[in-house]
Backbone as JSON, one array per atom type, in Angstrom:
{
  "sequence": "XXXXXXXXXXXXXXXXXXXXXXXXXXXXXXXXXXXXXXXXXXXXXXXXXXXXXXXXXXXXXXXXXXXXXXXXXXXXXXXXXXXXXXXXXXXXXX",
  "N": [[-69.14, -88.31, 51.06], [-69.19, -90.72, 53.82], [-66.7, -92.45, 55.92], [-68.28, -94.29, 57.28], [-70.82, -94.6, 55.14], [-69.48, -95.7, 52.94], [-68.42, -97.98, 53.58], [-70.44, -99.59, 54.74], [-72.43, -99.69, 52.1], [-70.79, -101.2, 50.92], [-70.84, -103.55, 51.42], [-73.64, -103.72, 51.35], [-73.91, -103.98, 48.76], [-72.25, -106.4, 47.74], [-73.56, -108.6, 49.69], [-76.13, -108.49, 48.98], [-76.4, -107.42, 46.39], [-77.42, -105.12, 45.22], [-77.09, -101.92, 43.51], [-74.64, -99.44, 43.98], [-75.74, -96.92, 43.5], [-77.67, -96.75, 43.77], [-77.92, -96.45, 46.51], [-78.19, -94.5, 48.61], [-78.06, -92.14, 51.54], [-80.96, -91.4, 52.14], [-82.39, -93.84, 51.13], [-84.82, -96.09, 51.35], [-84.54, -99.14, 53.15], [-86.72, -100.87, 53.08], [-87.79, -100.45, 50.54], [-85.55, -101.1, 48.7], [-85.77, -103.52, 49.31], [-84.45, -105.09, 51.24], [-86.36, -106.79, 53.76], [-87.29, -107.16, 57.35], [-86.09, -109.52, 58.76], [-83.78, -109.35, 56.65], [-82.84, -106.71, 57.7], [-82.02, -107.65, 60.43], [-79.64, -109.39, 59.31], [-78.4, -108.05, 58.27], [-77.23, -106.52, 59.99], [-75.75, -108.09, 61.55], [-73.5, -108.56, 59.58], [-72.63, -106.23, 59.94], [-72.18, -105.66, 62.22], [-69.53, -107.57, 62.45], [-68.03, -106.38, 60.71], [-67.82, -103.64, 61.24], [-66.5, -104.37, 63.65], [-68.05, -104.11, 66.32], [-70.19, -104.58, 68.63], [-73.77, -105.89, 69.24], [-76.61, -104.37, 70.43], [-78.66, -105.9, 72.91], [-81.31, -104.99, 72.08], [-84.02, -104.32, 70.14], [-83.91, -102.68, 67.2], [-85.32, -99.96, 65.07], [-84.92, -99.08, 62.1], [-85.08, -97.58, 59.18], [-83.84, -96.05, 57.26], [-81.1, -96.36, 54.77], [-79.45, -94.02, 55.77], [-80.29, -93.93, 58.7], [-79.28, -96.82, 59.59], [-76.38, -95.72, 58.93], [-76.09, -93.9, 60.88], [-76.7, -95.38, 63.48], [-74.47, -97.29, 63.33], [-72.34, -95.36, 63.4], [-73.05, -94.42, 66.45], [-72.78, -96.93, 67.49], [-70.35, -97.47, 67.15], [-68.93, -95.32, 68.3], [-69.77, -95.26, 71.05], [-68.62, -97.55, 71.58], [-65.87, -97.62, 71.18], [-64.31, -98.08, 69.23], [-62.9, -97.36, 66.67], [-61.38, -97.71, 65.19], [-60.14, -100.69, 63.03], [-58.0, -103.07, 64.22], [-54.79, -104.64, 62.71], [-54.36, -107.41, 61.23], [-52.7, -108.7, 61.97], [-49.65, -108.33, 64.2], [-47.01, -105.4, 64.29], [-43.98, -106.54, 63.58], [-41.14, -105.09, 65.41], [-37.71, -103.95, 64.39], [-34.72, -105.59, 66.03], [-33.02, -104.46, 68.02]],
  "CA": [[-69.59, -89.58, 51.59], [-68.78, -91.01, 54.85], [-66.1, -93.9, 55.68], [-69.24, -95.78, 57.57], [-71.66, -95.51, 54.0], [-68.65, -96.49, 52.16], [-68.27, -99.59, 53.96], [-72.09, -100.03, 54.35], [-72.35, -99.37, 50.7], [-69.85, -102.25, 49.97], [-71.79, -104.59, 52.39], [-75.07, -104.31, 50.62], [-73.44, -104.68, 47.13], [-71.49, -107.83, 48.09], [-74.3, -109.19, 49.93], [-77.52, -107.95, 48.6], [-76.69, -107.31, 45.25], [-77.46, -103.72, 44.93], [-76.62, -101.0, 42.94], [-74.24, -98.53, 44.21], [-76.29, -96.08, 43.03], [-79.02, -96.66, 44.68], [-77.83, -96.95, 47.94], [-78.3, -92.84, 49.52], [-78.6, -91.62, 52.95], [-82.42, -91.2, 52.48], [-82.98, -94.4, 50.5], [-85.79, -96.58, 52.41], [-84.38, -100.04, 53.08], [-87.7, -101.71, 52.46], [-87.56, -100.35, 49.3], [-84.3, -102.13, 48.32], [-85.87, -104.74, 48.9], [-84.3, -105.45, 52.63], [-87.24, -106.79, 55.03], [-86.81, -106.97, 58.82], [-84.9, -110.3, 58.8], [-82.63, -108.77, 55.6], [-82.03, -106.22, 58.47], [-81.49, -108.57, 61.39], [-78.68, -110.09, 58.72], [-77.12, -107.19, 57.93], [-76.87, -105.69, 61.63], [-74.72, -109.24, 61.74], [-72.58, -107.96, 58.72], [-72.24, -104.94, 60.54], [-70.8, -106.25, 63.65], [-67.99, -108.12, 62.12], [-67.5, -105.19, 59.24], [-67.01, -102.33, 62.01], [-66.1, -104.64, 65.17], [-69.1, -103.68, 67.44], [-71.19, -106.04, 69.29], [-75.06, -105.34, 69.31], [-76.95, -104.41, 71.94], [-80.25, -106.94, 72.86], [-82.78, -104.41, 72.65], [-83.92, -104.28, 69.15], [-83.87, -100.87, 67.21], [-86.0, -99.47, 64.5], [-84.09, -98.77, 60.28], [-85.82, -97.09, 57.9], [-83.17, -95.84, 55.72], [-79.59, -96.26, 54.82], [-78.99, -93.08, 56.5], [-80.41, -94.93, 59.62], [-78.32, -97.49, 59.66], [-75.06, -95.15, 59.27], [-76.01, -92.9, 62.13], [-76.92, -96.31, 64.23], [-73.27, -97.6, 63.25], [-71.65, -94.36, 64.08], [-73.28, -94.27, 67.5], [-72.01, -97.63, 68.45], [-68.77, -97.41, 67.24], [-68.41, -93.88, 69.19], [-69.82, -96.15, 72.22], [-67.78, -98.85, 72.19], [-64.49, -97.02, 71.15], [-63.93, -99.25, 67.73], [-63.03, -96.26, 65.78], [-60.68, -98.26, 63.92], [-59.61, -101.69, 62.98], [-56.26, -103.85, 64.46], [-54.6, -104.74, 62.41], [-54.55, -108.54, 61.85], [-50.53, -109.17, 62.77], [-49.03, -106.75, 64.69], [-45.96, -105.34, 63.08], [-42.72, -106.4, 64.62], [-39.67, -104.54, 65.33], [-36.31, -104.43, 64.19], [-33.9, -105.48, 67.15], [-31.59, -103.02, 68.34]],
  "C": [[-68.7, -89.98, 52.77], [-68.08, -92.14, 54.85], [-67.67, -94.76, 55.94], [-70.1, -96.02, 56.11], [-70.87, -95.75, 53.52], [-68.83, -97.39, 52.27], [-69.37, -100.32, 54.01], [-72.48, -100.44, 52.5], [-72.16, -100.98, 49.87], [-70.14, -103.67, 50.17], [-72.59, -105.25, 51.95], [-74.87, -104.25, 48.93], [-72.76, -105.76, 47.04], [-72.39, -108.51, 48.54], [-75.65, -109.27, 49.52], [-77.85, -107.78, 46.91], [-77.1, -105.92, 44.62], [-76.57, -102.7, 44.18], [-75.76, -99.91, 43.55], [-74.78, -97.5, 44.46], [-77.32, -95.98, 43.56], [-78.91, -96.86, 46.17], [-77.1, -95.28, 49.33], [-78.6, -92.87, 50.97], [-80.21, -92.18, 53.31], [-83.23, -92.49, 51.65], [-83.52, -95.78, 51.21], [-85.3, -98.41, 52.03], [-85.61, -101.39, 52.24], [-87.45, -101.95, 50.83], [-86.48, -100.93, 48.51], [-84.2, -103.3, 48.63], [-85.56, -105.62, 50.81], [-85.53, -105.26, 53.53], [-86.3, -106.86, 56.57], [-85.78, -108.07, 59.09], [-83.37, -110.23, 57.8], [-81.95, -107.81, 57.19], [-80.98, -106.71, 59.57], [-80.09, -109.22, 60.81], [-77.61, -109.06, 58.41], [-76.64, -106.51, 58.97], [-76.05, -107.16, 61.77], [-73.7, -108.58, 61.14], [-72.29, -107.43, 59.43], [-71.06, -104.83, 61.84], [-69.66, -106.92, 63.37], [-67.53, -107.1, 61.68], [-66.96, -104.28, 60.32], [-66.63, -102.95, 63.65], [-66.77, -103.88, 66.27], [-69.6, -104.46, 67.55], [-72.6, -104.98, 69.59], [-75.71, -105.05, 70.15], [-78.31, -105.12, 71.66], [-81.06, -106.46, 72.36], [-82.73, -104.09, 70.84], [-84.05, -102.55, 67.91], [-84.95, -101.11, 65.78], [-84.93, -98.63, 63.12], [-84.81, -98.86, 59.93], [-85.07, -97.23, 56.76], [-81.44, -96.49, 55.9], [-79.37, -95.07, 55.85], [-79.32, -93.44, 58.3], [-79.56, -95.47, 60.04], [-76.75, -97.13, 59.92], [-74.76, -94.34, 60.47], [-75.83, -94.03, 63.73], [-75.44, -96.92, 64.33], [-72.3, -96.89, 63.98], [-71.95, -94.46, 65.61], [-72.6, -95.58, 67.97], [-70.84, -97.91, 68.37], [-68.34, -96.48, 68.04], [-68.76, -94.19, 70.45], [-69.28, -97.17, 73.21], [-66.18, -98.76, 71.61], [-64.1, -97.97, 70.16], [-63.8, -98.48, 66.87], [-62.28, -96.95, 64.66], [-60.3, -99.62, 64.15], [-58.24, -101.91, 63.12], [-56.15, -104.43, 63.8], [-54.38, -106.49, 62.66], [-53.18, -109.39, 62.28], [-49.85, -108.21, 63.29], [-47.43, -106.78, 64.26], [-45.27, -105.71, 64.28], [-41.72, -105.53, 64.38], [-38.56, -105.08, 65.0], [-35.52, -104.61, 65.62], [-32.6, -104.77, 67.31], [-30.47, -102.94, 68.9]]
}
């Protein structure tokens, strides 16, 4: 499993209520229940969760696996591979 469905994963079980278990590559959003504004809400999630900003133009999720490839691409777009930390450490003085 990938860090992004991890974190996806943990998204739509905190917010959605979902099963772990039910939440595969190939498993059809509809079907879990997420309509188009569920999506529109969780492409919000998404942008705080992996620090990417959306682009206007609206896209097209089927599946979970969707969604992780769509994540991946704009994190590998917008160079957000990883989260800063929220205090930056200080040094000892020398």
């Amino acid at each position: 499993m990938t860090a992004t469905l991890e974190r996806l994963r943990a998204i739509l079980v905190k917010d959605y209520k979902l099963a772990p278990e039910a939440l595969t590559l190939d498993a059809p959003l509809e079907g879990l229940g997420i309509d188009s504004l569920g999506v529109a809400e969780l492409l919000f999630n998404v942008e705080d969760e992996f620090k990417v900003t959306l682009p206007p133009e609206p896209v097209q999720l089927a599946t979970i696996g969707d969604v992780v490839g769509y994540i991946d691409d704009l994190v590998a777009a917008q160079g957000s591979g990883t989260v800063a930390p929220a205090v930056a450490p200080t040094l000892p003085a020398a």
